[in-house]
N, C-alpha and C positions, 0 to 999 in steps of 0.2 A: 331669547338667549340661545347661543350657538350651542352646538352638542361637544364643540374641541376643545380640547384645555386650556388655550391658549384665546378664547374666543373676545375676550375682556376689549384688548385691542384694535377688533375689527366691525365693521359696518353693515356685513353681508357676510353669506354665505360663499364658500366659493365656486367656480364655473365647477360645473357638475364633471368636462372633461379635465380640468384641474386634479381634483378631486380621487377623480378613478386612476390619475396618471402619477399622483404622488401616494395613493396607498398602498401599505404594506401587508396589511390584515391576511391578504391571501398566502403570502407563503412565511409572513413571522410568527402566527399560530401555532407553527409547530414548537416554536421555543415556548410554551405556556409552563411548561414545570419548572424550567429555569428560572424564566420571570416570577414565579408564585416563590418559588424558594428564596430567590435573591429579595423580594419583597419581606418574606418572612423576617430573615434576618437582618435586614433595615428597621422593620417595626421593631425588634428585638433590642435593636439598638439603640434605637429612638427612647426604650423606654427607661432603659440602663443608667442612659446618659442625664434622663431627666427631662429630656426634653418631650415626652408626651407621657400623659399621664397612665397608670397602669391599666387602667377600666378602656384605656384607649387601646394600650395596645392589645391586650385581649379581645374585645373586639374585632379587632382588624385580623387577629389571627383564625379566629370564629369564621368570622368571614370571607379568608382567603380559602380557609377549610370547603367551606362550600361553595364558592366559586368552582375550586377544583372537583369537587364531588359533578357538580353541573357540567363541566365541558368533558369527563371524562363519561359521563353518563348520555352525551348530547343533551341537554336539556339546558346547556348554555345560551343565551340570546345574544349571538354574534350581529353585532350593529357594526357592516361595512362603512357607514357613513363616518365612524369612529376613527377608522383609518388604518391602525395599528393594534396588535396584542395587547401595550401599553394601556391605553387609553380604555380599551373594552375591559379590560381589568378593572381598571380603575372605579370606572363607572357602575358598573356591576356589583361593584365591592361598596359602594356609596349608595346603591339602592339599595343592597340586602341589610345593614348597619346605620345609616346615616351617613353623619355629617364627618364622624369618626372617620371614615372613609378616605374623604377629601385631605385628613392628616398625612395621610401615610406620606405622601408625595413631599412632604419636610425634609428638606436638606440633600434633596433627589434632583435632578434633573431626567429625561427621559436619555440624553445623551452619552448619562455614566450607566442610565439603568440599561442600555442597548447592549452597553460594552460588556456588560460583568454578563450579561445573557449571554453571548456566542463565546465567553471565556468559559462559562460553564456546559454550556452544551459542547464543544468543541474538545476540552479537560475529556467530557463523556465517551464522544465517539473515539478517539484517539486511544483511551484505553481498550475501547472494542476491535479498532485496527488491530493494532498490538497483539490482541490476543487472537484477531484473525490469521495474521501473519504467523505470528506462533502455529496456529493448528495444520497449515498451511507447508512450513518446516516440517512437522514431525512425518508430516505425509512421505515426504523428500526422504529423509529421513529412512526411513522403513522402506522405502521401493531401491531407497540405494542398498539397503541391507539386505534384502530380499534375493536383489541381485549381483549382489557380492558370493554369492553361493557356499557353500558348505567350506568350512576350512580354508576361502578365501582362495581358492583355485584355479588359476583362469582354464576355462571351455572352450569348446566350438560351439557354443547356440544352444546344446542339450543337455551339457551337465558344468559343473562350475559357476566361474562368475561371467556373468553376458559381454561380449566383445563387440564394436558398433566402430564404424566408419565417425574416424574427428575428424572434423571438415576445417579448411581455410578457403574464405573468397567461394564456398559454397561449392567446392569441391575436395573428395577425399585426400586427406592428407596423411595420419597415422593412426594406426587401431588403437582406442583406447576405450577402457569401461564403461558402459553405460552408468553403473554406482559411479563414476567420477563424472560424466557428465551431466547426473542429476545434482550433484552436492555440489557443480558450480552455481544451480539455482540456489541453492541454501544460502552457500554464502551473500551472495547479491541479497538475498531476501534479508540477511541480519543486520547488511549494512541498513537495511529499510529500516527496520526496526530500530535499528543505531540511532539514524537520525529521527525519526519519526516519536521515540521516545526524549530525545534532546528536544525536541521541539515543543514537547508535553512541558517541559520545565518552564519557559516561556510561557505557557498556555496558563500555569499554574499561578493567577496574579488576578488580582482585585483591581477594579478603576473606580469600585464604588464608593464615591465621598468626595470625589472629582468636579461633579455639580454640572454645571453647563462646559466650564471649561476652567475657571478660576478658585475651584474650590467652594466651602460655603461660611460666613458665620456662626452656625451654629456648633456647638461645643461637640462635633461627632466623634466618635470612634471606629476608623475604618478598621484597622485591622483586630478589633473584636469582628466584626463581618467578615472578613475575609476568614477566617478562625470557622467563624459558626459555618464556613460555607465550605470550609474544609480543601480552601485557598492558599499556597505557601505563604503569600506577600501582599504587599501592595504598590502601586506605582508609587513615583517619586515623585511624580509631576503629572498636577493634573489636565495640564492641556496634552501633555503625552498621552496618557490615561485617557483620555476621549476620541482620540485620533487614530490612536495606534491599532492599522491591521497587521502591525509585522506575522504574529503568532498565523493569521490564517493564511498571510502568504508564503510563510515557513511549509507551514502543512500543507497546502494548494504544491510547493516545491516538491516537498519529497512524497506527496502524492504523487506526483508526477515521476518523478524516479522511479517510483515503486511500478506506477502500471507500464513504466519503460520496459519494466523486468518482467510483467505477465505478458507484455505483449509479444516479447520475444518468445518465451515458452509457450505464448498460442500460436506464433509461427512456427516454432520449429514441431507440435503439434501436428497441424498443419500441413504440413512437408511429408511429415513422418505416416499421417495415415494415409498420404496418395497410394497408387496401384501402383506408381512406381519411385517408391523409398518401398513399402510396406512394411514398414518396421511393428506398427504399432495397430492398434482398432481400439476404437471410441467404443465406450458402452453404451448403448443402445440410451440409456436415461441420458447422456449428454452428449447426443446426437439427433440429427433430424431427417426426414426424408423428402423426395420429390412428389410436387402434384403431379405431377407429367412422366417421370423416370423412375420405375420402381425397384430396378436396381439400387438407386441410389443410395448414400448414408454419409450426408453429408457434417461435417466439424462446426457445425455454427456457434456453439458454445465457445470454440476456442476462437473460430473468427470474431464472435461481436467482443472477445475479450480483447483483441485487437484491435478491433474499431472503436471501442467507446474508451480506448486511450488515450484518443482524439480528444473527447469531450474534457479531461483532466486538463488537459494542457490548455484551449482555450480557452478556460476555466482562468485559470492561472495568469496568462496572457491578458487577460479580460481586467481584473479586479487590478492587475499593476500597471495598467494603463489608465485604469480610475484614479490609483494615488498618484501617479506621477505629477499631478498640476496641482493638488492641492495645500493651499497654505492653513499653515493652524486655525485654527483647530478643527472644529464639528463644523462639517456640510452633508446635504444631506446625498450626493454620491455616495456617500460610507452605508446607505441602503441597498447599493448593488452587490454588497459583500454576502449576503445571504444566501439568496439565491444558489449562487454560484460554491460557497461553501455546501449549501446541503447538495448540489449537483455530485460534488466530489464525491462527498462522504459515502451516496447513497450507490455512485459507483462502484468505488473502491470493496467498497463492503461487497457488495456485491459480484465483484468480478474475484476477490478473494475467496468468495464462499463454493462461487462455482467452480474455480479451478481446482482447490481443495477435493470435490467432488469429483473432478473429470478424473485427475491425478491418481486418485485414491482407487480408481475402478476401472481404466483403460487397461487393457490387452498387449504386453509386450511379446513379440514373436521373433523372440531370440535367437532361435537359430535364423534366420533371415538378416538379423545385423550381423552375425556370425560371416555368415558369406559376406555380406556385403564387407565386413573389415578389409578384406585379402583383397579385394577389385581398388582399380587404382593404382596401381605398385604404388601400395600404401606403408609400407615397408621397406621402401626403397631406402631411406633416413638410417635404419637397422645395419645396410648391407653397407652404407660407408661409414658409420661408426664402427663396424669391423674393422676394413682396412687403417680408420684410423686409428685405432687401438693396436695394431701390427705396427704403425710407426708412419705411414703416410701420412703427410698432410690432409689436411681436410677438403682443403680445395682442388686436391690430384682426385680425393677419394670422391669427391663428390663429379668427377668429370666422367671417372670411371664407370660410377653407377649409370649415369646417365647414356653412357653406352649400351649399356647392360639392357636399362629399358627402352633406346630404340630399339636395341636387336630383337627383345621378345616384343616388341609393337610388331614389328615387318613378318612376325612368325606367329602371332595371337599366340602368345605366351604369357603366362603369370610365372612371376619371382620362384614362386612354390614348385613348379615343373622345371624348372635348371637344375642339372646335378651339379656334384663337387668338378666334374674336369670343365662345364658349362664357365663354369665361376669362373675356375683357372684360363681359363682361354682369356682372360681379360687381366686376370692381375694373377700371380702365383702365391701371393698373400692371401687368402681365401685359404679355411680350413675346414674341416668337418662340420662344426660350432655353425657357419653361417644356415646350412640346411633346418636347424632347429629356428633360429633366428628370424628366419623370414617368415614365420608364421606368425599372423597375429595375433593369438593367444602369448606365443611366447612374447612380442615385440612389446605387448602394451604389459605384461611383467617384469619386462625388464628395467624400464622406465622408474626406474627407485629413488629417484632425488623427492625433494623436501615439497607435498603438492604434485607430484606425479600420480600417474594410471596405476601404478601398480597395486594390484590388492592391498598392500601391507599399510601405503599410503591411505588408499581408499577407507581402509580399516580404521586408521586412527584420526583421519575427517569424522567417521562417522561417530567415533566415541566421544572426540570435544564437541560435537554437536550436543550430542547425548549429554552430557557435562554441562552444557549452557542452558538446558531445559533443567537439569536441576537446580539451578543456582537461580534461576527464574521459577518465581512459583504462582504469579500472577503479572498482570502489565503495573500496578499498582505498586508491587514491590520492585519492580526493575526500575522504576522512573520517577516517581515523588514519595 
């Protein structure tokens, strides 16, 4: 007699590279709590409905009990040749009980049982994203307030709120706050969380009672399981219900948006702790050195946060070029969906935890993006919204400026070293007002529209932020 479930069928065993090349054992084991659970509440149902008797399912609950006792003890007897988590359950659960055992699998197929596993494991991790991102925010959060400074007062780099070079096309463009250019992480991060919690709603669905693909005769009740499993729904249909990766291509998506968003804040990292930005220094705990160069201290937490962005996407890329040819319902390509799901998850988790970390403990050397703001006639924007605020067009004023900064290019001058007749020699429209103006402390204060640099702005970024953590008081409540 064959050792597979399905042995009844066949004649022989099969090629032993068959074999190795269609099992799953090795990385669907890790779903073993899901599987136990979702088994539980099958047998639960089983008994409800009438259709196994109660000495059975007690039994089978007995025994799932120690199953799980066994693998979480190691003292599980994993039989590769088995194939699958499934089947090694099963089995195990039939030698510790009987015959009782071999019930469970009533009105089950392995194909609904696969589904409601990664809907449950994946329900799991998703609340843990969620609240990683969260922790992740508050970080943001607190270093934009940190450096918002006392009474919200923009500085030079030594007292106030910190002033840093905004870049466009990777060259300075206008001074504006570092708290404003941290809380555009924030936001990008909530839209993660936006979606990523939308995507939990999806996640939040039963396929179990689905069967192989057509459902079953016997008198079940899916959504008491889905209930007992603490499941919103159930599908509609159960060849949908057996086929359907949308949910983990959702998540595989806006995984990937999200490590879109670390990978940029490990560039601009990155950037920031060269010798030449020097904005910023890595704490020594998420930083590394040279075997060779002992100067060295090099960003690699923030580069592999970069790099293994890569691995999300062709993650993602991967498993939708798996369903794109497939017709309904269960084949067994819907096995490469695992893998690649827990590739994500253990990413993400992970590149959220360290950032959190790096974030939370880096070195800002504020007066250094101080100076840097004013290089660049970075301010240059400032000195023609002057003139046109006098009444000049915008496009006279912007030709004007531009005079302005050949002339201190051909004389290595900065904005900041022109006087008021400096000014006048170019337009007679220029008043006292521009000398304050071109500095950029004042320039990125000035900036008061709705989402601008300015403190006052910065300020009430950071209290609706503040206000969205209260209204969130786990991922659980924010999303099902």
């Amino acid at each position: 007699m064959t050792d597979k479930l399905w042995g009844g069928r066949f004649t022989k065993d099969a090629d032993a590279r068959a074999a190795r090349f269609t099992a799953s054992l090795a990385f669907d084991r890790r779903l073993y709590k899901q599987d136990l659970a979702g088994s539980r509440a099958h047998a639960r149902m089983l008994g409800k409905c009438g259709i196994l008797p109660e000495a059975d399912v007690a039994a089978i609950l007995g025994g799932l009990d120690r199953v799980e006792q066994e693998i979480e003890s190691g003292a599980f007897p994993w039989r590769p040749e088995l194939e699958d988590i499934h089947t090694n359950v099963e089995r195990r659960l039939t030698e510790l009980i009987g015959p009782a055992g071999g019930k469970l699998h009533t009105a089950r197929s392995r194909n609904d049982q696969v589904a409601l596993d990664m809907h449950l494991y994946l329900k799991e991790e998703l609340n843990r994203i969620l609240g990683l991102i969260r922790g992740l925010q508050g970080v943001i959060v607190d270093r934009a307030e940190e450096h918002l400074g006392p009474g919200g007062q923009v500085g030079d780099g030594r007292q106030g709120a910190t002033v840093m070079p905004g870049y466009t096309h990777l060259q300075r463009a206008q001074p504006v706050l570092f708290s404003h250019h941290l809380m555009a992480y924030f936001w990008m991060f909530q839209r993660d969380r936006e979606r990523l919690a939308d995507c939990l709603r999806r996640t939040d669905v039963s396929p179990l009672g689905a069967g192989a693909l057509a459902g079953t005769t016997f008198p079940i009740d899916p959504k008491a399981v889905a209930a007992d499993l603490g499941l919103a729904k159930v599908y509609e249909n159960s060849m949908d219900a057996v086929s359907d990766r949308d949910f983990i291509l959702e998540f595989m998506a806006g995984a990937s948006i999200l490590m879109v968003h670390l990978s940029r804040l490990g560039e601009e990292l990155v950037l920031w702790s060269t010798a030449e930005f020097g904005f910023i220094e890595m704490d020594d705990a998420f930083a590394t050195g040279s075997s060779i160069m002992p100067q060295k201290k090099n960003p690699d937490v923030a580069e592999l946060i970069r790099g293994k962005a890569g691995r999300v996407f062709g993650n993602l890329a991967g498993l939708l070029a798996t369903m794109k040819g497939l017709p309904l319902a269960y084949h067994s390509d819907l096995q490469e969906d695992k893998e690649a799901t827990f590739e994500v998850v253990d990413t993400v988790e992970a590149a959220l935890e360290v950032a959190t970390g790096m974030l939370a403990t880096l070195k800002v050397k504020a007066e250094t993006m101080g100076k840097a703001a004013g290089g660049g006639f970075s301010t240059a924007t400032e000195v023609a919204d002057h003139l046109a605020r006098k009444g000049l067009p915008f496009r006279q004023a912007h030709e004007v400026v531009g005079r302005i900064v050949l002339h201190c290019l051909e004389r290595g001058l900065a904005l900041t070293d022109l006087t008021l007749e400096d000014f006048r020699g170019f337009s007679p429209l220029f008043d006292e007002d521009i000398l304050t103006q071109v500095r950029p402390g004042a320039a990125a204060g000035a900036r008061r529209s709705w989402g601008g640099t300015a403190p006052e702005q910065v300020a009430r970024q950071i209290a609706a932020a503040r206000k969205s953590f209260r209204h969130w008081q786990s991922p659980a409540e924010e999303t099902v």
